[in-house]
PDB file of N, CA, C and O in Angstrom:
ATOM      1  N   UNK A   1       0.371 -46.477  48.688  1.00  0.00           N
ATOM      2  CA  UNK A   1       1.023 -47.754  48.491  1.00  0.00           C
ATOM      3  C   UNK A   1       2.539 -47.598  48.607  1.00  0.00           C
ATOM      4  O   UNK A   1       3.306 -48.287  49.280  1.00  0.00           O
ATOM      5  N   UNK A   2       2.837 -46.495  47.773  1.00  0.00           N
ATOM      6  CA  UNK A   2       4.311 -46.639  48.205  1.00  0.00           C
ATOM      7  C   UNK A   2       4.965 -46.032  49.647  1.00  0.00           C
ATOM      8  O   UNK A   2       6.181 -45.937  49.478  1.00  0.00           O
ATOM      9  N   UNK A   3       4.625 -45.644  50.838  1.00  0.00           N
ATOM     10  CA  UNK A   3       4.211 -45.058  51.985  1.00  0.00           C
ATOM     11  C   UNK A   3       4.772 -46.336  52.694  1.00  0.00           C
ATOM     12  O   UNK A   3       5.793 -46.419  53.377  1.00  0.00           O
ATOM     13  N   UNK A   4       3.454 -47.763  52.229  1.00  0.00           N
ATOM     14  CA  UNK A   4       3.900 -48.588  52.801  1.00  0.00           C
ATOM     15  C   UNK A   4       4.742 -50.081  52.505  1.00  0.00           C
ATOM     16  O   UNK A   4       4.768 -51.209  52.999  1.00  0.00           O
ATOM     17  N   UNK A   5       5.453 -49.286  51.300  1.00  0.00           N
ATOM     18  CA  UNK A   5       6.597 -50.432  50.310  1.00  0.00           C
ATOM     19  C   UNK A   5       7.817 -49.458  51.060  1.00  0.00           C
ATOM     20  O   UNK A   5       8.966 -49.899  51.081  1.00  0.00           O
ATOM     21  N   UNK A   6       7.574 -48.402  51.543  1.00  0.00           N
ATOM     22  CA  UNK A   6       9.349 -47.870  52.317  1.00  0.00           C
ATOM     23  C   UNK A   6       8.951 -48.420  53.936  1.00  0.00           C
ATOM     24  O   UNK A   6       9.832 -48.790  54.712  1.00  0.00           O
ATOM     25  N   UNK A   7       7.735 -48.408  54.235  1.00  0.00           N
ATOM     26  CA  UNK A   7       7.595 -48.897  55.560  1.00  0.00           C
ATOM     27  C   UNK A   7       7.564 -50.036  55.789  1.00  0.00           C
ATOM     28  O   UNK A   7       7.523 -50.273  56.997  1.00  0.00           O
ATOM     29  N   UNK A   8       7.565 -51.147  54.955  1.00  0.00           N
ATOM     30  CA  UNK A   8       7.734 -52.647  55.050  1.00  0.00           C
ATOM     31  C   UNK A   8       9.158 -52.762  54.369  1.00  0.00           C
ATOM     32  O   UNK A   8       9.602 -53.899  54.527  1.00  0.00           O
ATOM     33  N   UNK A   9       9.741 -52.196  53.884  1.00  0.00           N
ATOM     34  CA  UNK A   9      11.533 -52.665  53.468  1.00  0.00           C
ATOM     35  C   UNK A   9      12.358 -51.447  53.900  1.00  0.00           C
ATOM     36  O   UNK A   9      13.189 -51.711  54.769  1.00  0.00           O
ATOM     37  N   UNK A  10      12.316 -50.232  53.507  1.00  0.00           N
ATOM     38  CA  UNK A  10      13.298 -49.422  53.459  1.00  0.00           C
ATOM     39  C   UNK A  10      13.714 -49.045  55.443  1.00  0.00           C
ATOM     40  O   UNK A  10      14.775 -49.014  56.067  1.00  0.00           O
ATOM     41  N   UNK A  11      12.309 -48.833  55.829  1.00  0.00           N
ATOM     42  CA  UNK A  11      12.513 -48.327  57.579  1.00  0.00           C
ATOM     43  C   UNK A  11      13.425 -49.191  58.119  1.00  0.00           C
ATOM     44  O   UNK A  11      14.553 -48.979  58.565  1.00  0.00           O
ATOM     45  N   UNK A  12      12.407 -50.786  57.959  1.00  0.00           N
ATOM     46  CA  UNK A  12      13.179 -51.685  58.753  1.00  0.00           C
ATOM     47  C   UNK A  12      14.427 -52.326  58.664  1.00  0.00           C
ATOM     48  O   UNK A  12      14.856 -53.279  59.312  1.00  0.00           O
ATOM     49  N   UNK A  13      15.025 -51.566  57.633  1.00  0.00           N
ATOM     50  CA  UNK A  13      16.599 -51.868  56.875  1.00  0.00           C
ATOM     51  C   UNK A  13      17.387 -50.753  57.911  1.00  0.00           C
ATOM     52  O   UNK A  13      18.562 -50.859  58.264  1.00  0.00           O
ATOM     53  N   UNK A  14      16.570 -49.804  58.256  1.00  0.00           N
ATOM     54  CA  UNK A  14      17.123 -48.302  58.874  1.00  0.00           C
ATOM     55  C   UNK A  14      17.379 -49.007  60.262  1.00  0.00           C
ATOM     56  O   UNK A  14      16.476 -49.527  60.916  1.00  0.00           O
ATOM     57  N   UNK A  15      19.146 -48.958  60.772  1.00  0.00           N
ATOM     58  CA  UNK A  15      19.211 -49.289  62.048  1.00  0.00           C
ATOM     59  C   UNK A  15      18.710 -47.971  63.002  1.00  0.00           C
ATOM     60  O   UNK A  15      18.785 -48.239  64.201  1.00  0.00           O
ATOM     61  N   UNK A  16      18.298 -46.834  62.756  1.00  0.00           N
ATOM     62  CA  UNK A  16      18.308 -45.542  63.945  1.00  0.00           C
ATOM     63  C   UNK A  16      16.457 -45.888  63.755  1.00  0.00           C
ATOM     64  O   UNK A  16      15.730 -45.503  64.670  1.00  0.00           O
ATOM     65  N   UNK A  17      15.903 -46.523  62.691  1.00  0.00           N
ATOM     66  CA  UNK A  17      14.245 -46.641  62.969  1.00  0.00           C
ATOM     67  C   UNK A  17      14.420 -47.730  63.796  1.00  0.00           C
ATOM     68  O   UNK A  17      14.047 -47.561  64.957  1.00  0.00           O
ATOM     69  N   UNK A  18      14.797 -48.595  63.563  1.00  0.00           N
ATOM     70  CA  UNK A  18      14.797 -50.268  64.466  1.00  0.00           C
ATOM     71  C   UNK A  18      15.065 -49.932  65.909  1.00  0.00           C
ATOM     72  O   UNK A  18      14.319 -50.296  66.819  1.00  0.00           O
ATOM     73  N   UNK A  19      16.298 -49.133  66.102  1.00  0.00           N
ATOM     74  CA  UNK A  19      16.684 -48.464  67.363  1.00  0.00           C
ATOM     75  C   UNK A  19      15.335 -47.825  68.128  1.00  0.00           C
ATOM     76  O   UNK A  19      15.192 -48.213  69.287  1.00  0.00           O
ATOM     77  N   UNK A  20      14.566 -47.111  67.737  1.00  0.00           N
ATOM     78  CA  UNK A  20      13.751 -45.954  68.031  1.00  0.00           C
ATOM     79  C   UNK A  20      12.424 -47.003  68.670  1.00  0.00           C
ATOM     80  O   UNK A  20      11.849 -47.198  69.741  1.00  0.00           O
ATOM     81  N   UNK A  21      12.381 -47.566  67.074  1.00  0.00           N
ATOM     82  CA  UNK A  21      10.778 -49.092  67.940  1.00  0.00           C
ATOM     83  C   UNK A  21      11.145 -49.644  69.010  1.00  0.00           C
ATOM     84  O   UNK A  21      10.460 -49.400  70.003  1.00  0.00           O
ATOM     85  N   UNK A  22      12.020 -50.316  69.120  1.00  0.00           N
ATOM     86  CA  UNK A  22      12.381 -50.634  70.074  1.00  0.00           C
ATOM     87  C   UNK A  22      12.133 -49.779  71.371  1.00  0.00           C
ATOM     88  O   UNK A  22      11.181 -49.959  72.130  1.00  0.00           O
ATOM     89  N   UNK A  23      13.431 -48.513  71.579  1.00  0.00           N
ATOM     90  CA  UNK A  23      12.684 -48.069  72.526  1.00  0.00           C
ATOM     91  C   UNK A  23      11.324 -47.452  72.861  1.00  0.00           C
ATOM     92  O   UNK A  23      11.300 -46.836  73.927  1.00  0.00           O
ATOM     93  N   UNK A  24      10.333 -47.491  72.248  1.00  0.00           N
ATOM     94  CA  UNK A  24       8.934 -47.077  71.787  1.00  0.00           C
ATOM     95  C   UNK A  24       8.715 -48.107  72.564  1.00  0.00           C
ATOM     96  O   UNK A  24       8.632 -47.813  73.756  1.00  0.00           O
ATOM     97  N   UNK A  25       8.583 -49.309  72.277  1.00  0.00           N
ATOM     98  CA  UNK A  25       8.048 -50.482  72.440  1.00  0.00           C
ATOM     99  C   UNK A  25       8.571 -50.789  74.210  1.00  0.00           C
ATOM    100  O   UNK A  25       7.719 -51.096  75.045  1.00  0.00           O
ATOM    101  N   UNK A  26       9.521 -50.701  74.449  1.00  0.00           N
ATOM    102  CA  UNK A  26      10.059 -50.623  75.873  1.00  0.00           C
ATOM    103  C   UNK A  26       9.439 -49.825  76.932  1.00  0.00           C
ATOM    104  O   UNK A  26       9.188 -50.158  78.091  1.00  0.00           O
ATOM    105  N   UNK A  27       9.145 -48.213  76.063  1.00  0.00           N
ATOM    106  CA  UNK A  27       8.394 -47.487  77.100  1.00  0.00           C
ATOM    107  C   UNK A  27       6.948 -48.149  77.288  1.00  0.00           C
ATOM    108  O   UNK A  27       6.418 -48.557  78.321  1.00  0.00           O
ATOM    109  N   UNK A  28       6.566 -48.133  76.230  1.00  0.00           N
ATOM    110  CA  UNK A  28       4.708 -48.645  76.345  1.00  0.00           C
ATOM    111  C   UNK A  28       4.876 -50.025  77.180  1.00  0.00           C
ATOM    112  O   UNK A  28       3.750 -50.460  77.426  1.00  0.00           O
ATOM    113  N   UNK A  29       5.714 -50.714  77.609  1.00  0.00           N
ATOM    114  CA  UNK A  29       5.847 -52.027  78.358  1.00  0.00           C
ATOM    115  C   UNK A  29       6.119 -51.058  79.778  1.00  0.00           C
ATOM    116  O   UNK A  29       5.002 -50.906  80.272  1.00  0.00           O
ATOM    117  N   UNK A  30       6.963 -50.473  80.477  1.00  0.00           N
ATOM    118  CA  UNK A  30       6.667 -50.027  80.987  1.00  0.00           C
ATOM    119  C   UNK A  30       5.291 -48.799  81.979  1.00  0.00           C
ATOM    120  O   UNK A  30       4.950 -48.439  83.105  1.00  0.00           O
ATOM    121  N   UNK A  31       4.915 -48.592  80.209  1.00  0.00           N
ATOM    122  CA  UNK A  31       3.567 -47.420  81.095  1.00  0.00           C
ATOM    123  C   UNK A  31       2.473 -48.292  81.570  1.00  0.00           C
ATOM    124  O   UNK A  31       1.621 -47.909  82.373  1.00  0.00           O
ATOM    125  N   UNK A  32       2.529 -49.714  80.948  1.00  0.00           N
ATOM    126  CA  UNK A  32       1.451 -50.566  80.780  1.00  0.00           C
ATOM    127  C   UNK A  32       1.448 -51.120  82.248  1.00  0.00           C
ATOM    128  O   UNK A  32       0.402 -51.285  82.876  1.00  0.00           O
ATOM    129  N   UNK A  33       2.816 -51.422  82.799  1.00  0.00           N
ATOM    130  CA  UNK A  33       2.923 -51.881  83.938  1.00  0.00           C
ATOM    131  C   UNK A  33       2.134 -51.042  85.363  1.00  0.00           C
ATOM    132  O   UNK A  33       1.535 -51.434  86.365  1.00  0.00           O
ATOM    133  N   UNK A  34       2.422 -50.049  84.943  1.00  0.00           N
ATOM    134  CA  UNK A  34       1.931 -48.500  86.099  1.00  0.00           C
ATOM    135  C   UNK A  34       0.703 -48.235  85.859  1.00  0.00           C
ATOM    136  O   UNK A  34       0.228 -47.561  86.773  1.00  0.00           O
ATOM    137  N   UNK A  35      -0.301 -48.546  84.731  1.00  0.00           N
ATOM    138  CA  UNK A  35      -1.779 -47.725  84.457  1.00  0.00           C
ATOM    139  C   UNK A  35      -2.361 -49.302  84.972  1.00  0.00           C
ATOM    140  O   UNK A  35      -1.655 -50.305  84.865  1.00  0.00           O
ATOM    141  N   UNK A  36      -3.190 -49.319  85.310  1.00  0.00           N
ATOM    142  CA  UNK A  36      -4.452 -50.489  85.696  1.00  0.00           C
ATOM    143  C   UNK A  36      -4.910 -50.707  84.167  1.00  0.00           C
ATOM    144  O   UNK A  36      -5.107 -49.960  83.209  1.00  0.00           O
ATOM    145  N   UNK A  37      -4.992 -52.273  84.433  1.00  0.00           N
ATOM    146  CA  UNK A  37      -5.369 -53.172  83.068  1.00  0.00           C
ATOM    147  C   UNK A  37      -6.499 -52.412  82.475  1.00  0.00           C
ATOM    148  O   UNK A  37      -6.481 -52.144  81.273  1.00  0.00           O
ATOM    149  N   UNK A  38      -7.623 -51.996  83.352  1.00  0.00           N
ATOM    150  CA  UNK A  38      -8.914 -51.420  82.990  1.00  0.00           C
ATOM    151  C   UNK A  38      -9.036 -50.200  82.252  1.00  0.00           C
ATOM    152  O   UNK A  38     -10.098 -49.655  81.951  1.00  0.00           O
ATOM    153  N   UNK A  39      -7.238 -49.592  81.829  1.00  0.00           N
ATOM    154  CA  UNK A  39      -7.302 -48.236  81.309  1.00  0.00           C
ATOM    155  C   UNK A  39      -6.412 -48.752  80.259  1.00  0.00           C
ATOM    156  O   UNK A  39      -5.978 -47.881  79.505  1.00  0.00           O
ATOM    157  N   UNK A  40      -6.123 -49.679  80.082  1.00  0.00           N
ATOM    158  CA  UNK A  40      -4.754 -50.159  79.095  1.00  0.00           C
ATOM    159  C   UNK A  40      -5.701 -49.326  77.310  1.00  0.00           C
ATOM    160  O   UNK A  40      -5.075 -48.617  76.522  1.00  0.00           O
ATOM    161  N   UNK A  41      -7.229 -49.707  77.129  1.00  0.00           N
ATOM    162  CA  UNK A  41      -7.693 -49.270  76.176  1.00  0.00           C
ATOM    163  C   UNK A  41      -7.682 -48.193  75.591  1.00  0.00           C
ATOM    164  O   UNK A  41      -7.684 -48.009  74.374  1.00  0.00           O
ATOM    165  N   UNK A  42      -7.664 -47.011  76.885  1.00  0.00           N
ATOM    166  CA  UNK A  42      -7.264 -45.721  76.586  1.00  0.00           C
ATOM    167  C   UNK A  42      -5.610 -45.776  76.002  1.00  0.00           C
ATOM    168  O   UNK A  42      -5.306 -45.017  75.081  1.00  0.00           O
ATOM    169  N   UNK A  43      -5.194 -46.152  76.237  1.00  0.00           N
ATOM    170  CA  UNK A  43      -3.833 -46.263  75.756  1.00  0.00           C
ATOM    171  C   UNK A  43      -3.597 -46.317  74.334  1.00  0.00           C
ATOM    172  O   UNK A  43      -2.992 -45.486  73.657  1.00  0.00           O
ATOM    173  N   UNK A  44      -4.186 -47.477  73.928  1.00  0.00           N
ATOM    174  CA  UNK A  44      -4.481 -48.263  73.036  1.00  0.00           C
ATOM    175  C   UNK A  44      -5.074 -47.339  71.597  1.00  0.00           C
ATOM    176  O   UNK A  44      -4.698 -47.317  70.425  1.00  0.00           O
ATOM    177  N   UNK A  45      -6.011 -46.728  72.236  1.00  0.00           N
ATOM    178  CA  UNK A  45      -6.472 -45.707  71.668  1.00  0.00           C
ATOM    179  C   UNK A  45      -5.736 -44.444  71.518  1.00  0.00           C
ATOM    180  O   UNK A  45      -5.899 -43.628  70.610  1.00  0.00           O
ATOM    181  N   UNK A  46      -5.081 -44.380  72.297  1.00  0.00           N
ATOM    182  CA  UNK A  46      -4.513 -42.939  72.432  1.00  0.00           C
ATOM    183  C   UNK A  46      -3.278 -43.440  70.961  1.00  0.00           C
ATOM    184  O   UNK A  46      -3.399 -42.930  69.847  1.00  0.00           O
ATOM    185  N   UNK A  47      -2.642 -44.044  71.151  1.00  0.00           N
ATOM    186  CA  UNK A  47      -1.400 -45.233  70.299  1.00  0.00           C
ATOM    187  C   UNK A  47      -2.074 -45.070  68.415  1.00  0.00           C
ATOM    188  O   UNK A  47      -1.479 -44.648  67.423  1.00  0.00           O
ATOM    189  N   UNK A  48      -3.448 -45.585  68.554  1.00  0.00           N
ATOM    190  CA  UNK A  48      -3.668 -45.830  67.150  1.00  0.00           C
ATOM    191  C   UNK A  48      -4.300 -44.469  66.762  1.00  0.00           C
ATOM    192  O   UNK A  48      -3.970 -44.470  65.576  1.00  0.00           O
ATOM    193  N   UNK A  49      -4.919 -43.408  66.919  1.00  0.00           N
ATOM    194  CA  UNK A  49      -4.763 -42.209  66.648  1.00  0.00           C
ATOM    195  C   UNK A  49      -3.449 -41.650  66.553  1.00  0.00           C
ATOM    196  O   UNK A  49      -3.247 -41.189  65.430  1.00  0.00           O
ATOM    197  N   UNK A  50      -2.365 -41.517  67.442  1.00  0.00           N
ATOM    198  CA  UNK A  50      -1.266 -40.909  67.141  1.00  0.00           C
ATOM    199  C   UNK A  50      -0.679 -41.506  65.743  1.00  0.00           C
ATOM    200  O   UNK A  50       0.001 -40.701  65.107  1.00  0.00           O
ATOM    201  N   UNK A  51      -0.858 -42.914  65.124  1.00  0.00           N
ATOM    202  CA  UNK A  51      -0.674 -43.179  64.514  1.00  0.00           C
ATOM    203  C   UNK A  51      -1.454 -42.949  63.162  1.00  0.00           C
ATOM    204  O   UNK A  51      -0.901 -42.607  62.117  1.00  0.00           O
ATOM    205  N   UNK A  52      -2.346 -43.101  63.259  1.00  0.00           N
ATOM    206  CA  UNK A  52      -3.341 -42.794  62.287  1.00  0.00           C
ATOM    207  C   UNK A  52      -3.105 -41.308  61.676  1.00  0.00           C
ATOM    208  O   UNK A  52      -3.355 -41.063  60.496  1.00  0.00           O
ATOM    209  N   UNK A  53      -2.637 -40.404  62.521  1.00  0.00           N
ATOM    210  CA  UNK A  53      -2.473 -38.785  62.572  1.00  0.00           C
ATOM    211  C   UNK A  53      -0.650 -38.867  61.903  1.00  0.00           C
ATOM    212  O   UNK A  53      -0.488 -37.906  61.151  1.00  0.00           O
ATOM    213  N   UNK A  54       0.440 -39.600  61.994  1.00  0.00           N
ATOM    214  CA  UNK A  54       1.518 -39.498  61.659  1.00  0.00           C
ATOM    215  C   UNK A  54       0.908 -40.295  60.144  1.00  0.00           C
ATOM    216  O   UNK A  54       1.607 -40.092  59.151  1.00  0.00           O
ATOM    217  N   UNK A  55      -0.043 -40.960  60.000  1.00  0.00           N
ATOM    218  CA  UNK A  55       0.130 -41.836  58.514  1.00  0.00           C
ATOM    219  C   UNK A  55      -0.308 -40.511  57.527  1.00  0.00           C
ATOM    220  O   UNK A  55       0.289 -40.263  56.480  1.00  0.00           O
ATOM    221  N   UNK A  56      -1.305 -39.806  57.975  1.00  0.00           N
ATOM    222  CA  UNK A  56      -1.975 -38.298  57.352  1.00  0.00           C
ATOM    223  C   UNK A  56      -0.513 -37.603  56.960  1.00  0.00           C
ATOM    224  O   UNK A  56      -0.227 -37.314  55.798  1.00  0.00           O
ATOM    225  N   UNK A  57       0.095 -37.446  57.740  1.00  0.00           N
ATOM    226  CA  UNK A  57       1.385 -36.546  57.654  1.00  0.00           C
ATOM    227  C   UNK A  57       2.433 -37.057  57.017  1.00  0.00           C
ATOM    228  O   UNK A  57       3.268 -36.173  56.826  1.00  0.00           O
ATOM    229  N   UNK A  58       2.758 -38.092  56.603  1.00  0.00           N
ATOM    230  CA  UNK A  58       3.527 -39.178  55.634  1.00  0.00           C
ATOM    231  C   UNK A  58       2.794 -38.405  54.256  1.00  0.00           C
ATOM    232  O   UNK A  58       3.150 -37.461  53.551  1.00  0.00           O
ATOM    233  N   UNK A  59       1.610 -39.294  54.255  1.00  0.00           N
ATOM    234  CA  UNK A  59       0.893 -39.481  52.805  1.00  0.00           C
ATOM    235  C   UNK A  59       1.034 -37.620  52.483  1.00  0.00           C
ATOM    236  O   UNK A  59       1.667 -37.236  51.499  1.00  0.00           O
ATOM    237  N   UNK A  60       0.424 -36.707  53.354  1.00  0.00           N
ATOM    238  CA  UNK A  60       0.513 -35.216  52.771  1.00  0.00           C
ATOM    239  C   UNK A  60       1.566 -34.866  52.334  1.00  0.00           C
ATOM    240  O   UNK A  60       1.664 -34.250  51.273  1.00  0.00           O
ATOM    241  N   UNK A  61       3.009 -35.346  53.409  1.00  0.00           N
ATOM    242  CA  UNK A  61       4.276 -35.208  52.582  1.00  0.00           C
ATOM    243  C   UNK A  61       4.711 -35.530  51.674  1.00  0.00           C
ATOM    244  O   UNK A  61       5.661 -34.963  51.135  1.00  0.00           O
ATOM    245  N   UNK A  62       4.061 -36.663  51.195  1.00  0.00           N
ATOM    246  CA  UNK A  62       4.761 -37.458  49.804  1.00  0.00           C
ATOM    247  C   UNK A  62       4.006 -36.965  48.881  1.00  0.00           C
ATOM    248  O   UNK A  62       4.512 -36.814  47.768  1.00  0.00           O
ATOM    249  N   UNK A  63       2.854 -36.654  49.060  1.00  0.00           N
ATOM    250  CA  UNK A  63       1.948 -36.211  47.668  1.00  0.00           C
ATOM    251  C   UNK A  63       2.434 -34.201  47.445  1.00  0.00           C
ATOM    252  O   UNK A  63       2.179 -33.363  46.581  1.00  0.00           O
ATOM    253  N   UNK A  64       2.963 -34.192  48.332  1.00  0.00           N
ATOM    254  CA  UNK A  64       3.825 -32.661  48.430  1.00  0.00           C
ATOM    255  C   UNK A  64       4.923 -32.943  47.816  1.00  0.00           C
ATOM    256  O   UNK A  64       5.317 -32.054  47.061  1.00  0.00           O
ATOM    257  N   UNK A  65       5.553 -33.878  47.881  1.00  0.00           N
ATOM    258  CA  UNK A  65       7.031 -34.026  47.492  1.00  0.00           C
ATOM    259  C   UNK A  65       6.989 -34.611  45.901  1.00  0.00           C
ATOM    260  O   UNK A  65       7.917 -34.214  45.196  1.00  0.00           O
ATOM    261  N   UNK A  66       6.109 -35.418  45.339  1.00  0.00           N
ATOM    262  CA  UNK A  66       5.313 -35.576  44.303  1.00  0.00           C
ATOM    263  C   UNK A  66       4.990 -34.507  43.207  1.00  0.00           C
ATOM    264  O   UNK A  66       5.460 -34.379  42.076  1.00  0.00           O
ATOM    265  N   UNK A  67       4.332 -33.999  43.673  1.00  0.00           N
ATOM    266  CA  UNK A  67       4.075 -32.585  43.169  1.00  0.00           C
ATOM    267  C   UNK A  67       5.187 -31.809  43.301  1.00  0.00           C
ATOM    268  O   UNK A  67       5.328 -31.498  42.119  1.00  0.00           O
ATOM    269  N   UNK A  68       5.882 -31.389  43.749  1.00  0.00           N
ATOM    270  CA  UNK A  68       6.821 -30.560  43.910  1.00  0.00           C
ATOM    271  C   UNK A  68       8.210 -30.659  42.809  1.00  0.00           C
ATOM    272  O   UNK A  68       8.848 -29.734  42.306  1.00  0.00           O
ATOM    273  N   UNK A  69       8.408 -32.337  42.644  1.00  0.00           N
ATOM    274  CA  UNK A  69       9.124 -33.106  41.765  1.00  0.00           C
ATOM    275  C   UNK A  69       8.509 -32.965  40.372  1.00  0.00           C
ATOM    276  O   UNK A  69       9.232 -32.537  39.473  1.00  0.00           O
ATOM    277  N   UNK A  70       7.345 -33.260  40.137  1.00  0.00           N
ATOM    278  CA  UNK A  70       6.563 -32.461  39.145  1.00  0.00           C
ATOM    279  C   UNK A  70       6.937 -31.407  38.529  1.00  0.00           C
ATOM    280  O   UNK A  70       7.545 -31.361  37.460  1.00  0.00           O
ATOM    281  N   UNK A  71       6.515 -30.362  39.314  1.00  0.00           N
ATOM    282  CA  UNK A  71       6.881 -28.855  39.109  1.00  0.00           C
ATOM    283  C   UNK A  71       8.173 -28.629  38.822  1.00  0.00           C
ATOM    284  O   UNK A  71       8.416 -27.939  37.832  1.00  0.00           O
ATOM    285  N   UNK A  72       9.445 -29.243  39.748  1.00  0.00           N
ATOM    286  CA  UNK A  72      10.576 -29.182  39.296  1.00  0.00           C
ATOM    287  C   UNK A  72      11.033 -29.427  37.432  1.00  0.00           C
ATOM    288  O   UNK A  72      11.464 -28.655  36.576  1.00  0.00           O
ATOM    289  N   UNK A  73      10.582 -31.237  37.430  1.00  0.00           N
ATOM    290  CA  UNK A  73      10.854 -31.799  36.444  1.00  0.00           C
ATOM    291  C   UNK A  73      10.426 -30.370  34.846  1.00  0.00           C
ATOM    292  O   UNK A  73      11.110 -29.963  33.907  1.00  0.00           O
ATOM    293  N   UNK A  74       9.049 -30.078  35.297  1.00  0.00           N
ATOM    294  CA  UNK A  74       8.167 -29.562  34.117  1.00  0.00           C
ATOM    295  C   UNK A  74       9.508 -27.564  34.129  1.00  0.00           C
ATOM    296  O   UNK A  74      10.021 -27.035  33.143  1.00  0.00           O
ATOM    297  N   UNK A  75       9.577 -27.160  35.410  1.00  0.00           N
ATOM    298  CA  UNK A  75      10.805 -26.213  34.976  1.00  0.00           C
ATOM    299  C   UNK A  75      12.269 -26.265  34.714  1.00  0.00           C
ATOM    300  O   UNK A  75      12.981 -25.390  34.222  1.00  0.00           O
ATOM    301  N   UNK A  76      12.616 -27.580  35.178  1.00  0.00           N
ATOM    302  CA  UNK A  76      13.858 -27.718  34.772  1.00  0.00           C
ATOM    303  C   UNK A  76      13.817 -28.148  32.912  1.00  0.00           C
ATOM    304  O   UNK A  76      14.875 -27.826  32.372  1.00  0.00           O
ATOM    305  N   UNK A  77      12.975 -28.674  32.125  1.00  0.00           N
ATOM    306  CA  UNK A  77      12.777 -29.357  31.244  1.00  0.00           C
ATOM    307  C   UNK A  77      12.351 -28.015  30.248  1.00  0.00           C
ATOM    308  O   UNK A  77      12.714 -27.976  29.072  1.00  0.00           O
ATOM    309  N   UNK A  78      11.459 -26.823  30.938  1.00  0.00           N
ATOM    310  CA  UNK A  78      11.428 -25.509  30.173  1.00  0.00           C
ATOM    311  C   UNK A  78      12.935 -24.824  29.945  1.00  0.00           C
ATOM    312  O   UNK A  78      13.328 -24.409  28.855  1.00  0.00           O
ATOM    313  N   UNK A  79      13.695 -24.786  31.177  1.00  0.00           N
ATOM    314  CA  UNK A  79      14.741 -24.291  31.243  1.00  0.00           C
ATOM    315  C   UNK A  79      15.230 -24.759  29.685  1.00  0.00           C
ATOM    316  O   UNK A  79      15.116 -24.248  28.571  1.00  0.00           O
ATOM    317  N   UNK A  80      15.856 -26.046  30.227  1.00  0.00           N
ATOM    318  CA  UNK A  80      16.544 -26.716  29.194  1.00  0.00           C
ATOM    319  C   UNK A  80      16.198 -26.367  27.877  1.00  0.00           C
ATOM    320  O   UNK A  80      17.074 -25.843  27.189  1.00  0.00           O
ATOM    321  N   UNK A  81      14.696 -26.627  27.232  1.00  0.00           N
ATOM    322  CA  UNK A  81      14.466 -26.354  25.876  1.00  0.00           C
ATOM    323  C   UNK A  81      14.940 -24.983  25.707  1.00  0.00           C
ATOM    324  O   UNK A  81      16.057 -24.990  25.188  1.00  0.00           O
ATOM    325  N   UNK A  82      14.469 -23.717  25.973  1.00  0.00           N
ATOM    326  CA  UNK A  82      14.742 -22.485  26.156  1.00  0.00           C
ATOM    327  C   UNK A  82      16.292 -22.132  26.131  1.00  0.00           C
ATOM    328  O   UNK A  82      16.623 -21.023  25.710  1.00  0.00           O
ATOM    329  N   UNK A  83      17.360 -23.136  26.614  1.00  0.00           N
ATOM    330  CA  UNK A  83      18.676 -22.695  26.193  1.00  0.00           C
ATOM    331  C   UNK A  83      19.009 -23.541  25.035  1.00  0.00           C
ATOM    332  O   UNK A  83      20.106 -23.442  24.485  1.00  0.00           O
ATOM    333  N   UNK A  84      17.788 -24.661  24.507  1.00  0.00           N
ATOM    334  CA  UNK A  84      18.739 -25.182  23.573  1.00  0.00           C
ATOM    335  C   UNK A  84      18.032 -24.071  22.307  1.00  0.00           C
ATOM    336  O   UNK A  84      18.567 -24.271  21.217  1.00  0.00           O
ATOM    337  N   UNK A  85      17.285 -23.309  22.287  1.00  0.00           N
ATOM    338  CA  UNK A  85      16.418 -22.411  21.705  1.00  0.00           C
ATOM    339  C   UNK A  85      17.582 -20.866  21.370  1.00  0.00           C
ATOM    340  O   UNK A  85      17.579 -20.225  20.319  1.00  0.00           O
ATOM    341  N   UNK A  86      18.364 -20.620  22.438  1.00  0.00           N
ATOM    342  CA  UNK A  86      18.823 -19.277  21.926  1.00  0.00           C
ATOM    343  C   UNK A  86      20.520 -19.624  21.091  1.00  0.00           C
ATOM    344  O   UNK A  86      21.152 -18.704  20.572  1.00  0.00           O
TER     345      UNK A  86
END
C-alpha cells in the first residue's frame, strides 16, 4: 500500500519521473507504429510483465528497507541504553 501512496503522489510530483514516462510513452508510440497491429499484444505483454517484475523489486526493496530500519532502530536504541548504563 504504501508502494502505491509514493506512486500515486510522491513520483508524479518528481519532474525527472514525469520526464522519463513521457519519454517511455513516446518510444512505445513509436515501436507501435513499425510492429503490425497483429503483434501489438506481444508488446503489450511483454510491457505488463516488465512491469509486474519492477513492482516485485519495489515491494522486496521496501520490505528490505523496513527491516533494515528495524534493525537499525532496535541497535541504535541498545546503543543508547548501554551508554546511559555506564
Amino acid at each position: 500500500m504504501r508502494t502505491e501512496e509514493i506512486g500515486s503522489s510522491v513520483l508524479k510530483q518528481d519532474a525527472g519521473y514525469r520526464e522519463l514516462s513521457e519519454e517511455l510513452q513516446s518510444l512505445l508510440k513509436e515501436i507501435f507504429k513499425y510492429v503490425p497491429v497483429d503483434r501489438h499484444p506481444i508488446i503489450f505483454s511483454y510491457e505488463e510483465k516488465e512491469q509486474a517484475q519492477m513492482a516485485l523489486v519495489i515491494e522486496m526493496m521496501y520490505k528490505r528497507g523496513l527491516i533494515d530500519g528495524v534493525y537499525l532502530n532496535r541497535r541504535l536504541s541498545g546503543v543508547i541504553v548501554s551508554e546511559d548504563d555506564s
